[in-house]
C-alpha angles and dihedrals in degrees: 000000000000119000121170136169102250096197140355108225125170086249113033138013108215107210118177135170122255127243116274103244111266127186087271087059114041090090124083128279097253087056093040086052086054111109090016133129086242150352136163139112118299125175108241115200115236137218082256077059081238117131115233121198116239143161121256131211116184107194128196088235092083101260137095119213131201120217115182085231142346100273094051106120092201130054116243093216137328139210129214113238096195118046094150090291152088125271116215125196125204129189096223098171140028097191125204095259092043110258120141124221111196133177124237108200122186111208124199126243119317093008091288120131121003113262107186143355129189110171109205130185122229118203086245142001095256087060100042085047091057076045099057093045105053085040083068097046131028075076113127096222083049094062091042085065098050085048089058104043090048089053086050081052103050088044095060089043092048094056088038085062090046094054094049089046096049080045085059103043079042082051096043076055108053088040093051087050101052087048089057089048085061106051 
């Protein structure tokens, strides 16, 4: 029974346990990365406010889960993305040697209270930028959203292509019209 401090925040501390192992995942991290919006190593800042380097899956399930390193079979702890909510990510910190700390927040349902926070650190900002990306959204809710919005879209689209056609059946007529006038 894993259980791990997902963030330190000033705050709150969000601590979840993490997923019992299941086939998909008793292989190691790096397999179970495989096929995911993203993987790789970020830096997650502790309760100590060390960073500790450790490696990321985001999966499109909605989660992202923290191994301490690719070959880890189990996951140290995980976070839940969707909650009914929205996830915001914030660059917090450009640092000397270019490294980029960012903040991940988790809000609850309908953007109210803060649910959840976990700041990481990306080698670089160009990194912690593709992180914070696909952080937004790889979210299902995320992807509900787009579905619908492309459904409004098509809709429109959809009634835009029945009022030209009904203009160019309007147009065939007029002009069927004006050719019987001059026989």
């Amino acid at each position: 029974n894993l259980v791990s401090a997902v963030t330190y925040a000033p705050t709150q501390t969000f601590v979840q346990e993490s997923p019992p192992p299941t086939s998909r995942m008793s292989r190691s991290a790096a397999m179970f990365g495989k096929g995911s919006p993203r993987c790789g190593y970020l830096c997650k800042l502790t309760r100590e406010r060390e960073y500790l380097r450790q490696f990321f899956v985001l999966k499109p399930s909605t989660h992202l889960y923290m191994f301490a390193s690719p070959s880890d079979e189990h996951p140290i702890g995980c976070m839940d993305l969707d909650c009914d909510g929205s996830v915001t990510c914030n660059v917090i910190e450009n640092c000397e040697d270019g490294r980029c700390r960012f903040e991940v927040i988790v809000y609850g349902d309908k953007g109210h209270a803060q649910k959840n926070k976990l700041i990481l650190e990306a080698r670089n900002k160009e990194v912690a930028e593709e992180w914070m990306n696909s952080l937004e959204s790889e979210r299902l809710s995320y992807a509900k959203a787009q579905v619908r919005d492309c459904l409004d879209e098509s809709k429109v689209l959809r009634n835009t292509i029945q009022q030209l056609e009904n203009q160019i059946n309007d147009f065939k007529f007029i002009e069927k019209e004006r050719d019987d006038a001059l026989k």
